[in-house]
Phi, psi and omega in degrees: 000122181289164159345123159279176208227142159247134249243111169247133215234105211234114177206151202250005174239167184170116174313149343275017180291157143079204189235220208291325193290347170281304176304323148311331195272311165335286182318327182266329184279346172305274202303309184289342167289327193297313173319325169131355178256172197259138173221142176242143202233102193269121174211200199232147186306130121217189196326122170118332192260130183279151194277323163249133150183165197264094226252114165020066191091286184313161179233073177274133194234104180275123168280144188286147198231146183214168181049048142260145192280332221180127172359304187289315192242141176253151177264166158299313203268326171271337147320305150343298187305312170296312164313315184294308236258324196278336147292335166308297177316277117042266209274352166297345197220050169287318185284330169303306193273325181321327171297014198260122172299288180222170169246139189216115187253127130248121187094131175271316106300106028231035168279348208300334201289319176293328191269348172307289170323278150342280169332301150332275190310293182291356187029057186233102190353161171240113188237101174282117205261135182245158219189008145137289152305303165315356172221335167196132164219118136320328192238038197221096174288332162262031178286131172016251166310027144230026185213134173293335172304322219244351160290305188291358190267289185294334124358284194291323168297319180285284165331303198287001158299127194276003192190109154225148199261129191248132188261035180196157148299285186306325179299323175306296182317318192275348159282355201252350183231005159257322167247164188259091196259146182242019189221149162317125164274125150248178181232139164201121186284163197273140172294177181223109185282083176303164209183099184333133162295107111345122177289149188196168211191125196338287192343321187287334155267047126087018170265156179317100184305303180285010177269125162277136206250084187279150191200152199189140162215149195163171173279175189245068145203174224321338153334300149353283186104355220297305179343310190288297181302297173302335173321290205300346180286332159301353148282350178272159181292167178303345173270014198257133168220138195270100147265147181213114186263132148156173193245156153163187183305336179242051146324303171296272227297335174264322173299314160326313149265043135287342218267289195333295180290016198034061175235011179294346177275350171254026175207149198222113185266106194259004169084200187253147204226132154324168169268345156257335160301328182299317200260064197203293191288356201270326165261004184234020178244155148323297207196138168251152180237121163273065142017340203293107161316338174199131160259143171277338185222297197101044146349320187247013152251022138259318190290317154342310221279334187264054149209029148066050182231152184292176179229180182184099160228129161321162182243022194241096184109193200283349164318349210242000206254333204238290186263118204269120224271092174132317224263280190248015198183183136222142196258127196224187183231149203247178225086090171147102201286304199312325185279320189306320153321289172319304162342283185282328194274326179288334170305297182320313204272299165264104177264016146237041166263319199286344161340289189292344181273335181309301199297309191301320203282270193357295170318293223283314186317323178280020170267004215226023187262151187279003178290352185239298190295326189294338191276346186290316185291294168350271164356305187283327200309293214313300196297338158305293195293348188246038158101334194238178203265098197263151218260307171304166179229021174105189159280000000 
């Protein structure tokens, strides 16, 4: 058995703070502890949450943080705050931290500046994970890749990586065409940890028995796509009903258009949900829509996909690394309720095309288990630490 590694792992989101990327950086540090290594996980504070403990394995430690609204959404000012506090953290426990092997950056922005630093200081690789908002949000005037400061920023940061790594195809792409990266992408989409369903029945959660059930999860802004999806249930027949788990800022405003579209008594907003309650509601829905004007990946179109339901996704982003237009899904564009509709009326309508698309994800997941992806990460740690680079670059 080779050497276990000791693995410090710096993301500025961590359940139940944030969305997916906070949850892949879990998962994976999760996995490499359960493997026999030791990981430590530098994130960020907030109300409720003890600053030290100990997680499935892992040894998380929250820097203290301020001017955040909400779980979901990060500000300019508590990012800043995790970078100030999280250097502060860095050089006060520097002797402590010195057992740190390799290092694992998730998002270059905006953890990337720490994981720079973190390097340096510890004289240890960096393996930068880039991972979708850190490199492209469409419906975002500060994203990245539109300012010229923070293009030229994310370079230096992505460049100053000893390895770095994309959790999509389009993220390698959309990095590869807005900065100048002078170092190899490789990809490797985020694993998927499975996990027993508790058997359960609509009744048990307050659902309809005979209502077909379209179900999305995500934070709740504009990225999202939610707006679109609730449009299209008013074209859809009476039975068709919307769950939508996740918490965030345009919460009032889609229960508004839901009112608008007089569909509000068909669509239910359950909030943010543990991860066994989601695939609880996940098996017991119809069909999942994923909506996203862009995604890098889709962490909850794998989970779909291990709770056996047919897709219905845009086609704009790393979502597309997963769901095969035909195969496991359908894939439509997004913004465009009429098509996202047409979309959801072929499942609805034929059911044993979506049957057969049920069976394909269930097959297609286990290829996508992190029992595979975490070692593929392992890999990179050992080849960083003995000097090399690897030369392929993924998909």
């Amino acid at each position: 058995m080779s050497k276990p590694l000791n693995v410090l792992v710096l993301c500025y989101e961590y359940p139940p703070i944030g969305g997916g990327g906070g949850v892949g950086a879990k998962q994976y540090a999760e996995a490499w502890a359960a493997a026999g290594h030791h990981v430590t996980v530098l994130t960020s504070w907030d109300k409720g949450l003890l600053r030290r403990e100990n997680i499935g394995g892992v040894d998380v430690i929250r820097v203290f943080v301020f001017g955040k609204k909400d779980r979901a959404t990060a500000t300019n000012l508590s990012m800043l705050c995790y970078l100030f506090f999280g250097f502060f953290y860095l050089l006060r426990h520097l002797f402590v931290l010195r057992r740190t092997e390799v290092i694992n950056t998730h998002f270059s922005i905006p953890t990337g500046p720490l994981g720079v630093v973190a390097s340096k200081l510890l004289s240890a690789p960096n393996i930068l994970t880039i991972i979708g908002g850190d490199i492209y949000d469409p419906t975002k005037r500060s994203s990245p890749h539109r300012r010229a400061v923070l293009r030229l920023a994310n370079a230096c940061i992505i460049n100053s990586a000893n390895i770095i790594v994309a959790i999509s195809s389009d993220t390698k792409k959309r990095a590869t065409q807005h900065y100048k990266i002078r170092k190899p992408i490789h990809v490797i989409n985020y694993g998927f940890e499975p996990m027993k369903i508790a058997k359960s029945n609509r009744g048990d959660l307050g659902l309809i028995e005979n209502a077909y059930y379209l179900i999305s999860v995500g934070r709740l802004v504009e990225r999202k796509g939610f707006e679109f999806l609730i449009r299209s249930l008013g074209n859809l027949p009476d039975d068709v009903r919307l769950l939508i788990i996740g918490d965030g800022p345009l919460e009032s405003k889609l229960i508004d258009v839901a009112h608008q579209e007089e569909v509000g008594e068909r669509v239910s907003f359950l909030g943010y949900q543990p991860r066994e309650k989601i695939l609880r509601y996940l098996t017991l829905a119809d069909c999942y829509v994923l909506s996203s004007l862009h995604e890098g990946l889709g962490i909850v179109v794998q989970e779909a996909m291990f709770a056996g339901l047919p897709i219905v996704s845009t086609d704009n982003g790393g979502q597309v690394d997963l769901v095969k237009d035909g195969r496991n899904g359908v894939l439509t564009k997004p913004a465009d309720v009429d098509r996202l509709t047409t979309a959801i009326e072929k499942l609805y309508s034929d059911r044993r095309l979506a049957a057969g698309m049920a069976a394909n994800n269930r097959q297609d997941i286990e290829q996508l288990y992190m029992s595979v992806n975490c070692e593929e990460y392992i890999a990179f740690f050992r080849d960083a630490l003995g000097g090399r680079i690897p030369q392929t670059s993924g998909t």
